[in-house]
N, C-alpha and C positions, 0 to 999 in steps of 0.2 A: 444307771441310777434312775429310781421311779419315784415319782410323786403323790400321790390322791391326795386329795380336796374332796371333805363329804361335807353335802348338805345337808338337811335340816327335816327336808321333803319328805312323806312317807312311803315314796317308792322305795327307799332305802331296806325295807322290812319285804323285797317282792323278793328277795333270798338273800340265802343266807354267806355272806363276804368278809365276816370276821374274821379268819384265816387268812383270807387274800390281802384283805385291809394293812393287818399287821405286819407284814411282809414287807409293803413298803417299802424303803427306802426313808421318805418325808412322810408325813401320814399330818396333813391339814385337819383340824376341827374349827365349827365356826359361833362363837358365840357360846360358849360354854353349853353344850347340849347336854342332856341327858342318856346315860348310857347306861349305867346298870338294869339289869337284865333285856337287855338286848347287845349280848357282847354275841354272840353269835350270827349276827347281821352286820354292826358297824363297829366289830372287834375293839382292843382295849388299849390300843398303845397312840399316843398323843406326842409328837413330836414339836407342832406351831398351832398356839390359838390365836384364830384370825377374829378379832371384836372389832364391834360397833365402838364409837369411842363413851357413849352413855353404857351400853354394857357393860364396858369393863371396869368403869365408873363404880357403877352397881356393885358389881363381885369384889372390888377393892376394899367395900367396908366391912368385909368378911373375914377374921384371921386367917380359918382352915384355907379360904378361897385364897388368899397372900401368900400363904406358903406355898401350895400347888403352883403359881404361878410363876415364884420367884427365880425358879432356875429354869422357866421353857422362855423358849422365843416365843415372844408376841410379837402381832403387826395389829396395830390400833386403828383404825381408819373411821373418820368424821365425816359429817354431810354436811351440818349445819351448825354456824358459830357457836347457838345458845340451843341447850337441849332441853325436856322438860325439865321442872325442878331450877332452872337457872346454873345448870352445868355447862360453862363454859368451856371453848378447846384450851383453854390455858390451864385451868384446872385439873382436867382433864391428864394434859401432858405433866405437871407437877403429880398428881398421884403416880405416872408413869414412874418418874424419875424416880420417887420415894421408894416404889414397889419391886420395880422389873431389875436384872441387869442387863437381859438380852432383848430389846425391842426396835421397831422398825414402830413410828410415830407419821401416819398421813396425813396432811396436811388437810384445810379446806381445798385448797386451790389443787391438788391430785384429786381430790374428790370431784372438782366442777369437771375438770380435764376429763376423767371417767366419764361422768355425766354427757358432754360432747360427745364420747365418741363409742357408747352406750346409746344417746336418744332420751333418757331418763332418768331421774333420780336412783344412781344404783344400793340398790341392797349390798349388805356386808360380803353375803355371797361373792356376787360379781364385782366388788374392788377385790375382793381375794382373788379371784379368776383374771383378772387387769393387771395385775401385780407379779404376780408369776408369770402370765404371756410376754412381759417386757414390752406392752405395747407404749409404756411413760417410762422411758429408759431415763430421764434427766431426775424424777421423782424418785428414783432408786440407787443404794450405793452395792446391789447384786445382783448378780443372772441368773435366770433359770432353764437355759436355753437346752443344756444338758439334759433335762427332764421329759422334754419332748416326747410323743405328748404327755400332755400331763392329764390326769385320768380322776374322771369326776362321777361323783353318786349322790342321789339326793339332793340334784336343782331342778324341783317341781313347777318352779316358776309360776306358785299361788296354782295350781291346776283345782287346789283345796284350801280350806280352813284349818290346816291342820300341820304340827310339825310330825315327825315321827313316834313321840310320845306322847302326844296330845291337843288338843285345839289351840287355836293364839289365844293368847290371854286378853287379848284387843285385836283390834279390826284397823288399827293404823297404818302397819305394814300394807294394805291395800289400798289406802289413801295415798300412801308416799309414791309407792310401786309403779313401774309398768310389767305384768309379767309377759306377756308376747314380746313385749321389746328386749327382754332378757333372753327370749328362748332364740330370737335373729340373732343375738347376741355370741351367744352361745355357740348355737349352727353355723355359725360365720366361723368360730376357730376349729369347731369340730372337721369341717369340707377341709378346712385347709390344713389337717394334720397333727395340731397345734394342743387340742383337746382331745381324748378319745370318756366315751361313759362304761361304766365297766357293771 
């Protein structure tokens, strides 16, 4: 059984894995990306969207985006109680309940926990990469140990201004961020077997 988790990064576009991608097993997206015409890079099949909990916020007020949604597994994960706009995690978890039938809901407190044991405020990214390593087993009611390693593309870790399709729309993500602290992050599960980047 194999895993990928892509990120967002435009290393993703340094060949072409849409074949390999699809192949999977799990096949992680993060934050509703964009993909048409780059299926030949980060190919087409979406098994778990792993969101921000204001993203998902976002795409909720969308019908097309509710239906797409309604029968994959989500994993939501939050940083911060109140988001712009005054999107609370309570609201937040109520559109869940309204929308999803299959989600996984992280708390603040898995977020701070992350944050300990990251060094930083982490990115959607890396609770997705926390969450399948099992490194907060009491935070989760599943394993992913089977998955070993589990195999990553497109964590640029801000190396740019840029996702794969395009520049940030804002410059916050580097105010919240630490990218080097995500890249020890990272390095740390890759040494130990736990990660592989493909």
């Amino acid at each position: 059984m194999k895993m990928v988790v892509i990120g967002n990064g435009p290393s993703v576009l340094n060949k072409k894995r849409g074949k390999l991608i699809d192949d999977y097993d799990i096949v992680v997206r993060l934050n509703w990306p964009k993909m048409k015409g780059c299926e030949e890079y980060v190919g087409t099949k979406t098994d778990v969207y792993a969101m921000s909990g204001h993203n998902f916020r976002t795409q909720a007020r969308y019908e097309k985006r509710k239906k797409e949604l309604f029968d994959k597994e989500v994993w939501i994960f939050n940083t911060h109680r109140t988001f712009a706009g005054g999107q609370s995690v309570e609201m937040i978890e109520k559109s869940a309940n309204e929308i999803l039938l299959n989600y996984y809901f992280g708390t603040v407190e898995y977020a701070l926990k992350v944050h300990e044991a990251v060094g930083a405020d982490p990115t959607t990214g890396i609770q997705t990469i926390a969450y399948v390593l099992d490194i907060l087993t009491e935070y989760k009611d599943k394993l992913y140990n089977e998955y070993f390693p589990i195999s990553i593309v497109g964590f640029d870790c801000f190396d740019t201004l840029y996702h794969y399709w395009g520049p940030f729309t804002e410059s916050q993500p580097l105010l919240m961020h630490d990218g080097e602290t995500e890249k020890c992050f990272i390095e740390k599960y890759i040494r130990e077997g736990k990660l592989e980047r493909i």
